[in-house]
N, C-alpha and C positions, 0 to 999 in steps of 0.2 A: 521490580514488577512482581518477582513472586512471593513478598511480603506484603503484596496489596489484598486488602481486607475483601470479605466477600461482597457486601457491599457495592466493591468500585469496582470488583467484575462483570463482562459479560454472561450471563448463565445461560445456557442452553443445555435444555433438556432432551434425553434421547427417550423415546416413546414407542411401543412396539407391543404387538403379540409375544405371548409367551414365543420363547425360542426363537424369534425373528433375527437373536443373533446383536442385541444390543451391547448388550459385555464384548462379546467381539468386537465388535466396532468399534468401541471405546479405546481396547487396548490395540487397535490397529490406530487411532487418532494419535494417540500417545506414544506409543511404540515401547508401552511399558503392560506387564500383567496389572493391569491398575484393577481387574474385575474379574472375578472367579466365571471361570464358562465350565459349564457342564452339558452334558445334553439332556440331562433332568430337568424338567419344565418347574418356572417357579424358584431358578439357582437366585436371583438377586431377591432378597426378601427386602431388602428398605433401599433407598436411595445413596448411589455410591457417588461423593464427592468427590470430582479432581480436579485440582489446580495445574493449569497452564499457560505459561506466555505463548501464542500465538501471531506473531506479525504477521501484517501488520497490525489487527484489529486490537493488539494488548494482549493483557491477562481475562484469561477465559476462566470460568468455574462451567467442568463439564456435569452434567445432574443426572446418571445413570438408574433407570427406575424401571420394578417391578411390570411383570408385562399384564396386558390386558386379555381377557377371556383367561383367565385361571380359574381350574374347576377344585382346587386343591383345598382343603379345610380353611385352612386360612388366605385364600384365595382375595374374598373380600374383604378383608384388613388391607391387605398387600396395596391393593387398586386404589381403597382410601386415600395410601398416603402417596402410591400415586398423583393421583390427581391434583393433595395439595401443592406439589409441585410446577402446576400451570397458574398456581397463584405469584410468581418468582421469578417463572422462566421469561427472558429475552424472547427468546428462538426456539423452538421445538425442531428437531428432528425426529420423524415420523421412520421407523428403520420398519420396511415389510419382506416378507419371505417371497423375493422376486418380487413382481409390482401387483400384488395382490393386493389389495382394496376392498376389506370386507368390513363386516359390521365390527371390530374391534379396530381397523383402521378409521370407519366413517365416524367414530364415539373418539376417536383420537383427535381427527380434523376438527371434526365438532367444536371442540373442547378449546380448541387453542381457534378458531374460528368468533367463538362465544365473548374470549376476551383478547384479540383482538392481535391475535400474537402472529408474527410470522410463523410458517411450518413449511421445512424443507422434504421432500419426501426421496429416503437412501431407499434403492431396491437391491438389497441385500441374498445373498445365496446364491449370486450370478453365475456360479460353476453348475446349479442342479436347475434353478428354472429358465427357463424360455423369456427373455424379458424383449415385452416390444415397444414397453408404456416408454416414452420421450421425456415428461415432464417431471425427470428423478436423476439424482445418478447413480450409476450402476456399479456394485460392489462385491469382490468375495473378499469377507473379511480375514478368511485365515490364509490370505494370500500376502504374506508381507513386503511383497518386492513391489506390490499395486501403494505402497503409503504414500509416496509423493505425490502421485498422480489425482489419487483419493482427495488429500488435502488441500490440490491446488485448486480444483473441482468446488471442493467444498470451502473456501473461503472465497471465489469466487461467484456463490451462491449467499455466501453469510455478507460478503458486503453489499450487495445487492438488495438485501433486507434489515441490516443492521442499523439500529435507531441509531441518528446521527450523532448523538453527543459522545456514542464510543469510539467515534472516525476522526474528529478533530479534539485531542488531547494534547496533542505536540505543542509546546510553544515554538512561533517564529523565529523570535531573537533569543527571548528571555532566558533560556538557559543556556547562551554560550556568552555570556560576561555578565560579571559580578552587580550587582546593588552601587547604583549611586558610579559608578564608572561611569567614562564616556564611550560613545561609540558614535562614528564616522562615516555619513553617508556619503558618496559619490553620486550625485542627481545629476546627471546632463540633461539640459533643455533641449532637446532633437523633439521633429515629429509624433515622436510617438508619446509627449505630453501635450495634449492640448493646451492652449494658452490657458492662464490662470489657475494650472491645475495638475497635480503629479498622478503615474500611472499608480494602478492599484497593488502591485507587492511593495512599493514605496510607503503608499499609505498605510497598508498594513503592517510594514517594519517599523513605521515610528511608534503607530500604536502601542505595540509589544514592548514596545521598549517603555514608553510610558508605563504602562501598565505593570513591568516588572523595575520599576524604581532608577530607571539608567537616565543618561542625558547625554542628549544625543548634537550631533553638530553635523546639518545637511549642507555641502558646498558644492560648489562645479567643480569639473574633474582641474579646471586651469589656477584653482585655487587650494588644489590639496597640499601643495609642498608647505605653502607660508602658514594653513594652519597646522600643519604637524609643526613646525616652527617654532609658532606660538603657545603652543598649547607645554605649561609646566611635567605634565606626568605622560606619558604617553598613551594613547586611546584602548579598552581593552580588546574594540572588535574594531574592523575596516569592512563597510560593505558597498560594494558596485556594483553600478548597471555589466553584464556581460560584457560586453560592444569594447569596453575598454579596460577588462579583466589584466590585460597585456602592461598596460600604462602603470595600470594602481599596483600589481605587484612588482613591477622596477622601485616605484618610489616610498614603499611603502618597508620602514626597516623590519629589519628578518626577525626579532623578540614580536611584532606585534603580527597578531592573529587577523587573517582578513580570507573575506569570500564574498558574494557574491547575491543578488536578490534571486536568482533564480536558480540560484544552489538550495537555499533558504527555501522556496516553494518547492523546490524536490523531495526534502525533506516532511515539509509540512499539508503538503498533498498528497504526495505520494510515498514511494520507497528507495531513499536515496542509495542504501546499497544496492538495490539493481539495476538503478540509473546509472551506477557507477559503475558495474561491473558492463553493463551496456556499453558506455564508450569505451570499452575494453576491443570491443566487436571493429571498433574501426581503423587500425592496423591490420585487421585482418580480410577487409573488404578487397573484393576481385573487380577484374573486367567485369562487364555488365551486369553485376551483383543492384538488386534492389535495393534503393532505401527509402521509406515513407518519411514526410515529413507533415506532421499532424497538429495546424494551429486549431483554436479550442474556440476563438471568437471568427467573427464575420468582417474583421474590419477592412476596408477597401485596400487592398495592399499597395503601398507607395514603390517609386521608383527602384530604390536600393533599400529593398522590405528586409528583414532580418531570416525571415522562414524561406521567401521564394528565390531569394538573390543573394546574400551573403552566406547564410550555411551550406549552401550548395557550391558554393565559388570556392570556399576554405576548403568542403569536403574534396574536391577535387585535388587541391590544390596540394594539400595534405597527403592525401593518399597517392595520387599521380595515376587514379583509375579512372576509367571508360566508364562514369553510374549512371545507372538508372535511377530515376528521383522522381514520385509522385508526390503528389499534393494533397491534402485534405482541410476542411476546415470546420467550424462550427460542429455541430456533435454526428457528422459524417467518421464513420470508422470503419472498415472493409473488412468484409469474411475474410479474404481470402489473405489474411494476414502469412500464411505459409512461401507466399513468395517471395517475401523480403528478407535480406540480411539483419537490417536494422529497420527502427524505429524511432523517430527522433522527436518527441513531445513538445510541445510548447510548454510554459509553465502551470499555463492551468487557471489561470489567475480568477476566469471567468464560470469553472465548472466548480462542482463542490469534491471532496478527497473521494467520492464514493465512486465516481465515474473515473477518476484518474486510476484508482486501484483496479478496478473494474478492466481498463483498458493493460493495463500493466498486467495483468493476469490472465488475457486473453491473448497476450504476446508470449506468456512463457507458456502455456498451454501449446501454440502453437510450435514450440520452439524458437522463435525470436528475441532476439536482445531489445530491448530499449533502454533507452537514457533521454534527459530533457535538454531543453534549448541551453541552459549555461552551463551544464554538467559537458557537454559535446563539443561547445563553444572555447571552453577551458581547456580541455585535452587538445582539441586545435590547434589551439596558439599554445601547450605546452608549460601550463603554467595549474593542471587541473590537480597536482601533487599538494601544490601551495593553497590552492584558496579550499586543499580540506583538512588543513589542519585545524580545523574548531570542532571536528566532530571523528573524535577517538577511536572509535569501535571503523567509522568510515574509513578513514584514512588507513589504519591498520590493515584494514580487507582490500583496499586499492592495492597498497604496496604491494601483498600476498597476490593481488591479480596482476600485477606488472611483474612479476620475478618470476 
C-alpha cells in the first residue's frame, strides 16, 4: 500500500486560516514532523504531500496547504495554489482556530461546497478557545497523547463521507488461493436459503472467485469427505457456512487452508482484526456483563435463529455466565453502546462496508469490543485459530492476543 501511486489514493486536503494550526495537525495525524510549524503566519508556502496507509480506508495522500486570508507579499500566489488543490481533493478538512467560522472559513466551505466535495470541519486550538460548536471535532494539536482519540474521531467522520469505491477494495476470496485452483464451498440447504436460491455471501463468494480465475466446487456439508476424495490435487481454500465451522475443520486435512463465509464478510466489510481481537473479550465476560447482538436485516426470526437462539445458548454455555443479551436489528444501533462488554455483528451481508466501519468505530470510541457472527461462532466451538489461517497478518495478531 505505500507504493500505491497517488492516483489510487484517497487525498484529502487540510484547509485553514493562516495559523489555524494546519501543519500541526497534520504531524499530529501522522505522528511524524511531516510539516514545519512555526508561529510565523504564511510557514507552509506550497502544498505538503504525505503518504499514508490509514485502515481501514487504505492509503491516504494527506494535501497540506497554504492558509487563507494571508496579507503577506506573496500571500496571493500562495492561496492560487491553494485553491487548485479543491480541484484533487477527495475530502476537505476545514482546520479553524476553535470553531470560528469567518469569512476565510465561509470562502473555504464555499469552495469545496461549489464542487461538490465533502468538508469535515476540525476546531482546532481547543486548549486557548471556548469551543461550543457540536458539528466539528475538537482538537489541540500539540497535544500528542490526544492521537488516537483524534484519529478514531476522524476516520469515523471520513467514512461517513468517503466516496464509496475507497471502502470496497478488499477482494472476497480472490486473494487467499492462487489462479486456476480449486476452492470448496460448504452450502447447507437450512432455512436460511430460500428454496431455489443461495444466501448472499454465498453468492458473492462464488462471484470472486470467478472473477479472480479459481473453480470452485459447491457441496452439502454430507458430501464433503467423498469430494476431498475425489478430487486429484487438494483444494487451495475450504469455505463454510458458520453453523458447521466445527464439522469442516475435523474433516478437512491440516496442509489445506480453510475458513469460513462470514469470516470472509469480516474482512470484506468490515475490520477483521478488531473482530478478532473482539472475540478476545469473551473469556473475559462476567456475571451479568452485557452483550449486544446486532442483526443488520429484518428477517422474521425462525425458531432456532442463529442471532436470537444459538449465539446466546453457545455464549453461555461457553463462558458459564449469568448474560445479559440484547437484541437489535435492521439499522437499529443504540447510543448507549457504553454499557455493553461486547458486541456481536452479524455479517452485514445486507449494509454496505461504510455502515459496518461506522458501527465498528463507534464501539471503540465507546470502549467496546466487537467481533462478527462467525468470527464469535468460531472461537465458541474453539476452532477460530484454524479457520484464520488464510489471512497472515490476522492470524499472527490473534495468536499475540491469546498469549
Amino acid at each position: 500500500m505505500q507504493s500505491a501511486p497517488k492516483s489510487l489514493r484517497l487525498q484529502i486536503a487540510l484547509a485553514g486560516r493562516v495559523n489555524a494550526g494546519k501543519s500541526s495537525f497534520l504531524n499530529l495525524l501522522t505522528g511524524q514532523q511531516t510539516a514545519i510549524v512555526s508561529a510565523v503566519a504564511g510557514t507552509t508556502t506550497d502544498v505538503v504531500e504525505k503518504a499514508q496507509e490509514l485502515p481501514p480506508l487504505g492509503p491516504i495522500l494527506w494535501l497540506d496547504t497554504a492558509g487563507f486570508a494571508d496579507d503577506s507579499a506573496l500571500g496571493s500566489k500562495r492561496l492560487k495554489k491553494t485553491i487548485t488543490v479543491f480541484e484533487r481533493a477527495d475530502i476537505v478538512l476545514l482546520i479553524c482556530q476553535g470553531d470560528k467560522i469567518e469569512a476565510p472559513e465561509q470562502q473555504i466551505i464555499k469552495l469545496a461546497a461549489e464542487r461538490k466535495i465533502p468538508l469535515i470541519k476540525i476546531f482546532n486550538q481547543a486548549d486557548k478557545y471556548d469551543i461550543t460548536a457540536t458539528d466539528g471535532i475538537c482538537v489541540n494539536s500539540t497535544d500528542l497523547s490526544s492521537r488516537d482519540r483524534v484519529l478514531n474521531e476522524l476516520k469515523t467522520e471520513l467514512i461517513k463521507v468517503c466516496p464509496e469505491d475507497y471502502l470496497n477494495t478488499q477482494p472476497l476470496v480472490g486473494d487467499l488461493a492462487p489462479e486456476h485452483s480449486t476452492v470448496v464451498m460448504l452450502i447447507p440447504l437450512d432455512y436460511e436459503a430460500p428454496k431455489g436460491r443461495l444466501i448472499m455471501p454465498q453468492v458473492q463468494a462464488i462471484r470472486d472467485c470467478l472473477d479472480h480465475n479459481q473453480n470452485i466446487i459447491a457441496v452439502k456439508e454430507d458430501d464433503y469427505t467423498a469430494v476431498l476424495q475425489n478430487l486429484k490435487i487438494s483444494p487451495a481454500l475450504v469455505i463454510c457456512d458458520s453453523q458447521i465451522v466445527d464439522k469442516m475443520v475435523e474433516l478437512t486435512p491440516s496442509n489445506v487452508k480453510c475458513t469460513t463465509f462470514s469470516i470472509l464478510m469480516a474482512r470484506f466489510k468490515g475490520d477483521l482484526h478488531k473482530m478478532v481481537r473482539g472475540a478476545a473479550m469473551i473469556d473475559k465476560l462476567n456475571d451479568d456483563d452485557k452483550v449486544l447482538i446486532a442483526e443488520s436485516c429484518t428477517h422474521h426470526a425462525a425458531e432456532d435463529d442463529i442471532g436470537r437462539v444459538k449465539i446466546p445458548n453457545w455464549l453461555k454455555k461457553k463462558t458459564g455466565k449469568s448474560l445479559q443479551i440484547d437484541h437489535v436489528s435492521g439499522c437499529d444501533f443504540p447510543q448507549n453502546l457504553g454499557e455493553y462488554k461486547l458486541v456481536i455483528q452479524c455479517g452485514g451481508c445486507t449494509i454496505n462496508r461504510r455502515e459496518i466501519l461506522s458501527r465498528i468505530y463507534r464501539c471503540e470510541q465507546a470502549g467496546v469490543a466487537i467481533t462478527n457472527y462467525g468470527v464469535c461462532i468460531s472461537e465458541l466451538k474453539g476452532v477460530l485459530k484454524r479457520v484464520l489461517e488464510p489471512f497472515g497478518d490476522v492470524y499472527e495478531d490473534y495468536l499475540r492476543v491469546k498469549n
